[in-house]
C-alpha positions as CSV (number, residue, x, y, z in Angstrom):
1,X,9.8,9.8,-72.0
2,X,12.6,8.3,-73.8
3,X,16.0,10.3,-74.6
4,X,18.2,10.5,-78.0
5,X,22.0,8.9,-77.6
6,X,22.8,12.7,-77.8
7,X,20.7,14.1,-74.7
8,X,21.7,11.1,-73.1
9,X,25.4,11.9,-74.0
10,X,25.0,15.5,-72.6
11,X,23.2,14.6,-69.5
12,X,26.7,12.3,-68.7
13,X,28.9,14.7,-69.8
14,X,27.3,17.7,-68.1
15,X,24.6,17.0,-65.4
16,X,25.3,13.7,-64.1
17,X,27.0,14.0,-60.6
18,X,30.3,12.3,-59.8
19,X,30.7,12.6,-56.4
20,X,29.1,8.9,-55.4
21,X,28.6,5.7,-57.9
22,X,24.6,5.7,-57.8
23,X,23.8,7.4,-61.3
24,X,26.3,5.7,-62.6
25,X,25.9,2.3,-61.6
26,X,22.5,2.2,-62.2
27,X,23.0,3.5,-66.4
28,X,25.3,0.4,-66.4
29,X,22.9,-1.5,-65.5
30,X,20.4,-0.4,-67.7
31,X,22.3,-0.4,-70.3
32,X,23.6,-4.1,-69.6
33,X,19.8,-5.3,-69.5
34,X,18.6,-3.6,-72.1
35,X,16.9,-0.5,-70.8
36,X,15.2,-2.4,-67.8
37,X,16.1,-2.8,-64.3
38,X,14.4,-4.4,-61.0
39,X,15.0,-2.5,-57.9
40,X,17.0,-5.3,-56.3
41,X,19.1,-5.1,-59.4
42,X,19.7,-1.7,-59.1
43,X,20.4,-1.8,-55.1
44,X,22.7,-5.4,-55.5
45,X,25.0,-3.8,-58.2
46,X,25.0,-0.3,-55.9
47,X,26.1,-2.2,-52.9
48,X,29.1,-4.2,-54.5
49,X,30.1,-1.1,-55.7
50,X,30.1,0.6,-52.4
51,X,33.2,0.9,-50.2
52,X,32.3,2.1,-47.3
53,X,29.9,-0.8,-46.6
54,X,32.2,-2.7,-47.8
55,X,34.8,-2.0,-45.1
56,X,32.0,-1.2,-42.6
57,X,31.2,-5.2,-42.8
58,X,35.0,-5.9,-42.8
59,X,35.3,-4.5,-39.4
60,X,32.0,-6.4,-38.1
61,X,33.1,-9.3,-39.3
62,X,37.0,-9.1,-37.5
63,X,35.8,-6.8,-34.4
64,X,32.4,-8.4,-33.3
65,X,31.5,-12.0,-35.5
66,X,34.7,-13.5,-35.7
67,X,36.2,-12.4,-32.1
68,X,32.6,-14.3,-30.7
69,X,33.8,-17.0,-33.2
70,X,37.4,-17.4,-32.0
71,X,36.5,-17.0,-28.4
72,X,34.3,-20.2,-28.9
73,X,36.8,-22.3,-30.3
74,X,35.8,-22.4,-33.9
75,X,39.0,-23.9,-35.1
76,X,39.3,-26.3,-31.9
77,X,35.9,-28.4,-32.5
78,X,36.7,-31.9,-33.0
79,X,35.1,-33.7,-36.6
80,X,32.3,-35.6,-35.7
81,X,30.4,-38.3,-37.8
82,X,27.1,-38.3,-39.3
83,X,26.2,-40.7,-37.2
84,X,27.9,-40.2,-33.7
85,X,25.3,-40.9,-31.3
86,X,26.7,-38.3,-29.2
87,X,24.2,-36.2,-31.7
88,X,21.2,-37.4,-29.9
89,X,22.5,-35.1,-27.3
90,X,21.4,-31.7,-28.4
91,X,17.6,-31.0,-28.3
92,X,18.6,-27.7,-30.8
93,X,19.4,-29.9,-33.5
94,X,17.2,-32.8,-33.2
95,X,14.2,-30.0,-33.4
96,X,15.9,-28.3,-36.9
97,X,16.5,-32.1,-38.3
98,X,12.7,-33.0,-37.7
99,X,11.3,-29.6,-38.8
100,X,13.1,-29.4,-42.0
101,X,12.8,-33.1,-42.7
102,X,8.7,-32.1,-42.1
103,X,8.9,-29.5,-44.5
104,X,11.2,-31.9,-47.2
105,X,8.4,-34.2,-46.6
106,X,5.8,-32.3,-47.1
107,X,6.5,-29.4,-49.5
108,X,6.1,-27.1,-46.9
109,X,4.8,-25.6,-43.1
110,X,2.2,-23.6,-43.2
111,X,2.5,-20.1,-42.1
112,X,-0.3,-17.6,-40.0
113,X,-0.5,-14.0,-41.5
114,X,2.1,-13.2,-38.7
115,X,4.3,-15.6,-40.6
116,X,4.3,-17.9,-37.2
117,X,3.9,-21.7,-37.8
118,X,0.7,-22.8,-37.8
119,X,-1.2,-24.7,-34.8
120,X,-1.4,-28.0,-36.6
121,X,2.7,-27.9,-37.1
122,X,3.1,-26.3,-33.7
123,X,1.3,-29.2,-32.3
124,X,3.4,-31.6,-34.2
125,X,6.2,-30.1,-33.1
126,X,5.1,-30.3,-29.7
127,X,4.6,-33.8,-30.0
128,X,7.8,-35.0,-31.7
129,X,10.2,-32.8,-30.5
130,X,10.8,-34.1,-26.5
131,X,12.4,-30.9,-25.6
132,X,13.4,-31.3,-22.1
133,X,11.1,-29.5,-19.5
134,X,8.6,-29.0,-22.1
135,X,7.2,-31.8,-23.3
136,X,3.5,-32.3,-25.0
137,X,1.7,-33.3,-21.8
138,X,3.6,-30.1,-20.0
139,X,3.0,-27.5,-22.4
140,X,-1.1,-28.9,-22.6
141,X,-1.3,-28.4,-19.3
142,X,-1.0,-24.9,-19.1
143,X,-2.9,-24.5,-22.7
144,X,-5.6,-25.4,-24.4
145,X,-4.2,-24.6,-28.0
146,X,-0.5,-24.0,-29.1
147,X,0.4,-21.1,-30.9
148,X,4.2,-20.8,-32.0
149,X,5.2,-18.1,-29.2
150,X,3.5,-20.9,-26.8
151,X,6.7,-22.9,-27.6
152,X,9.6,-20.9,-27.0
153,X,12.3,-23.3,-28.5
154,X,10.2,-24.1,-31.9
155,X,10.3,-20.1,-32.1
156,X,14.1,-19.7,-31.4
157,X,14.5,-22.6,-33.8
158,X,12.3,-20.8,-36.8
159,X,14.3,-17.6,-36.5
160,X,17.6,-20.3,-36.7
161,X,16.1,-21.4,-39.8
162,X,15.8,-18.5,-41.6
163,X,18.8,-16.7,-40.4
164,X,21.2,-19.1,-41.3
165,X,19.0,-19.6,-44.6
166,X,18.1,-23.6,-43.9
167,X,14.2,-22.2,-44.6
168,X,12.9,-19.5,-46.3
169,X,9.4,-18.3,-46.3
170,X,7.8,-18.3,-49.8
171,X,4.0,-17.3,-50.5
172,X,2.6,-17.9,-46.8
173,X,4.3,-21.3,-46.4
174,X,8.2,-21.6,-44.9
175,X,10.1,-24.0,-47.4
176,X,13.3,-25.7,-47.1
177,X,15.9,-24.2,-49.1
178,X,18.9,-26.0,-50.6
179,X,21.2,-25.7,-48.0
180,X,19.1,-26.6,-45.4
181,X,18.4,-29.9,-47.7
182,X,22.5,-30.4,-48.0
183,X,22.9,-30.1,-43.8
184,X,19.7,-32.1,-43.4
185,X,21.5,-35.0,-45.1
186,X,25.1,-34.4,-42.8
187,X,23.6,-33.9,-39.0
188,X,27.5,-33.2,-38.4
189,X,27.3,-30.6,-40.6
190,X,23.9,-28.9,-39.4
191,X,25.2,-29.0,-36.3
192,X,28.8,-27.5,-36.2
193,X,26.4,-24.2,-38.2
194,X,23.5,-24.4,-35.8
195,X,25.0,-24.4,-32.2
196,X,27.8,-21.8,-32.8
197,X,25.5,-19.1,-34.3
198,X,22.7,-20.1,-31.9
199,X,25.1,-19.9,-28.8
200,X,27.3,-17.3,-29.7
201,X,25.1,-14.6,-32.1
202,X,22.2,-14.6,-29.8
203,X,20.9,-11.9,-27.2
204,X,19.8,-14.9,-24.7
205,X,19.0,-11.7,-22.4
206,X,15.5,-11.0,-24.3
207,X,14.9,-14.4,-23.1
208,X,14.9,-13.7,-19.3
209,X,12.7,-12.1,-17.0
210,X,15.3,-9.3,-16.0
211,X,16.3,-8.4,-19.8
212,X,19.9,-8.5,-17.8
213,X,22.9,-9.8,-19.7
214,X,25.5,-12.1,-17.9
215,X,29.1,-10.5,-17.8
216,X,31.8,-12.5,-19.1
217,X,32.1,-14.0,-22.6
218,X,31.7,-17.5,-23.7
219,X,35.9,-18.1,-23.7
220,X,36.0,-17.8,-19.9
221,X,32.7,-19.5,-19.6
222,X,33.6,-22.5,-21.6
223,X,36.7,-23.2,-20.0
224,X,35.4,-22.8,-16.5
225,X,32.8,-25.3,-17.1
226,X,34.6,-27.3,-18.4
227,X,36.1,-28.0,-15.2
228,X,33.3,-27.1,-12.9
229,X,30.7,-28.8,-14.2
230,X,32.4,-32.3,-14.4
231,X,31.1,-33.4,-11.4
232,X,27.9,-31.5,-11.4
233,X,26.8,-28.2,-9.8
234,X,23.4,-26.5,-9.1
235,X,22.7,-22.9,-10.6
236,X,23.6,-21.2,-7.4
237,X,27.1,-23.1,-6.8
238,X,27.8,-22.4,-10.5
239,X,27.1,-18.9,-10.4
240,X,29.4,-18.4,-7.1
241,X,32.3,-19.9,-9.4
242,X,32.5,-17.4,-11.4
243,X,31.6,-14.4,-9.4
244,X,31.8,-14.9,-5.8
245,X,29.3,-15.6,-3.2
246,X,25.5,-14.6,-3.9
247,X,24.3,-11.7,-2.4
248,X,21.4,-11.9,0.2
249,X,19.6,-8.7,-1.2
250,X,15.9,-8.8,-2.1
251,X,16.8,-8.5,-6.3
252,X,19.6,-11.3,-5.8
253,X,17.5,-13.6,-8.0
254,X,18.2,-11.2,-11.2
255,X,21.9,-12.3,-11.1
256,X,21.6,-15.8,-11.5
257,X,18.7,-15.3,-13.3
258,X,20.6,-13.6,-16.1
259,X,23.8,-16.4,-15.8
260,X,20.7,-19.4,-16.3
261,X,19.5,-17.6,-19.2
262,X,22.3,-16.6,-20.8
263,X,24.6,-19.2,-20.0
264,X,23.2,-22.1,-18.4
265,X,20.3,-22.7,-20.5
266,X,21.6,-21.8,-24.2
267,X,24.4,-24.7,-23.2
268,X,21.2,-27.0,-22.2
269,X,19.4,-26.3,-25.6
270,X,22.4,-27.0,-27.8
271,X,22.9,-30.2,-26.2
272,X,26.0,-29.6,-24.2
273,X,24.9,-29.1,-20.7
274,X,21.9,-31.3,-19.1
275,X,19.8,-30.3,-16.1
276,X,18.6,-33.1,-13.6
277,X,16.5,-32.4,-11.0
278,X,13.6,-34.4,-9.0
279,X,9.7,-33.9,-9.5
280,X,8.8,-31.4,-7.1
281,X,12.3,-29.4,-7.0
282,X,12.9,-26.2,-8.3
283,X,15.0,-24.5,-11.1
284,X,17.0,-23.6,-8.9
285,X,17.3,-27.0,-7.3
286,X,18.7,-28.5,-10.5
287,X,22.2,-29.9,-11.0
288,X,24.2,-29.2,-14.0
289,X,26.5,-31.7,-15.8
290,X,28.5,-31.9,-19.5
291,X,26.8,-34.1,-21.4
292,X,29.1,-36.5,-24.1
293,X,28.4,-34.2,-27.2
294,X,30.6,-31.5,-24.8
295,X,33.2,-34.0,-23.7
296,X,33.4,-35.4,-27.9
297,X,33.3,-32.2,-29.4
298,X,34.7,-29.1,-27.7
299,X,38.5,-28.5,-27.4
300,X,39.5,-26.3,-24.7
301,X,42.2,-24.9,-23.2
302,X,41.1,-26.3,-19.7
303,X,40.9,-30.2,-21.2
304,X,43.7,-31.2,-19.2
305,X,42.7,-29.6,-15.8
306,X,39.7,-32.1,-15.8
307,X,39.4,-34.5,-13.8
308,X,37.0,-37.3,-14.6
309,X,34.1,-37.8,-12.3
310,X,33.7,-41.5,-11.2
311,X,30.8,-43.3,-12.9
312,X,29.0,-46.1,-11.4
């Protein structure tokens, strides 16, 4: 049913209600596209017009986004170069260059009805990426097929992806988009919006067996490894550093537990930490140590406490 300018003029004048913008808003834009509207038109013209979210996403951003943002040094990284091989260093980025360069390459990655990757890229992935710990012969060896969840870090790095809008998923097939093109072509680049988000955004606790989250914050755990972890230290000694000697209860293991997966390992994945430990040695076993990508790129408040370990 269609109305006359008239019943259209009294329904404004005498019905409509004033106490919000929807009605409103949405005659404006009707009116400005010519009597036709998509929902998403409709919502994306509501939601500028809306305060309240406005200001709700104001306080995020200053109480929760950028305090994880400051406390991580965004304005103390140093510039890197597109081709520092100090790059090399972060298994996190090497995984997003080779993924999207796959899907520049190809047009696209297939997608299962779950929207996962599919096996055949999953396998590639597998293959190419020579993620520490979990290499092609390791992850075989435990499975006969890889699905997507099989591979933890090619999972964590999809949800990267799309979050930050390097990928998007278009008719069962994930595609790169145009910024993920733009940081493809400056590693720099990718980087400095890749290890930040994935660090500091993330609930690394969903990742661990415990569901436990670590206490501290990343300022504090920066700065103290910054010193500590100079000359090395295993999961246990790093743990005690920050708070105090490991208790010898039965559930002890959930506390450093929780500090490996929240802290230890998302610093290993991004490329600024590095595990070594022998063959037939445990987790637990392992030694930590900075890696150069820390030492060329971080700038904390703790840089002139260090001391440099000898190297032979």
């Amino acid at each position: 049913m269609s109305l006359t300018t008239q019943e259209l003029s009294a329904y404004i004048s005498e019905q409509m209600r004033m106490s919000h913008v929807y009605q409103p808003v949405m005659l404006q834009v009707l009116f400005e596209q010519g009597g036709t509207a998509s929902i998403d038109d409709i919502a994306k013209a509501l939601l500028s017009y809306d305060r309240s979210q406005v200001e709700y996403y104001a306080i995020r951003t200053k109480n929760m986004v950028g305090r994880a943002m400051r406390s991580f040094g965004m304005n103390e990284f140093r510039q890197l170069s597109d081709d520092d091989p100090v790059l090399a260093h972060s298994p996190l980025l090497r995984a997003a260059q080779l993924t999207l360069q796959y899907a520049q390459d190809h047009g696209s990655i297939g997608l299962t009805p779950n929207k996962a990757f599919k096996r055949v890229f999953v396998h590639w992935a597998a293959e190419h990426f020579d993620w520490p710990g979990m290499g092609f012969e390791e992850l075989f060896r435990v499975n006969k097929v890889l699905n997507e969840y099989d591979f933890p870090p090619l999972e964590l790095l999809h949800f990267l992806l799309l979050e930050l809008k390097l990928g998007r998923h278009y008719k069962g097939e994930f595609k790169i988009t145009k910024r993920g093109a733009e940081l493809l072509a400056h590693p720099a680049q990718l980087l400095n919006a890749l290890v930040p988000f994935y660090v500091m955004n993330m609930d690394h606790s969903s990742y661990s067996r415990s569901g436990d989250q670590a206490v501290g914050n990343w300022d504090v755990w920066f700065n103290v490894l910054n010193v500590e972890a100079e000359d090395g230290g295993t999961e246990v000694e790093l743990y005690e550093v920050f708070y105090g000697k490991l208790s010898d209860a039965v559930m002890a293991w959930r506390a450093t537990s929780s500090f490996y997966c929240c802290v230890l390992r998302p610093l290993c994945w991004a490329g600024l930490l590095s595990s070594h430990q022998a063959q037939d040695e445990r987790r637990a076993e392992a030694a930590y140590f900075k890696t150069p990508l820390w030492r060329a790129w971080l700038k904390l408040d703790t840089d002139d406490m260090v001391e440099p370990a000898p190297r032979h």
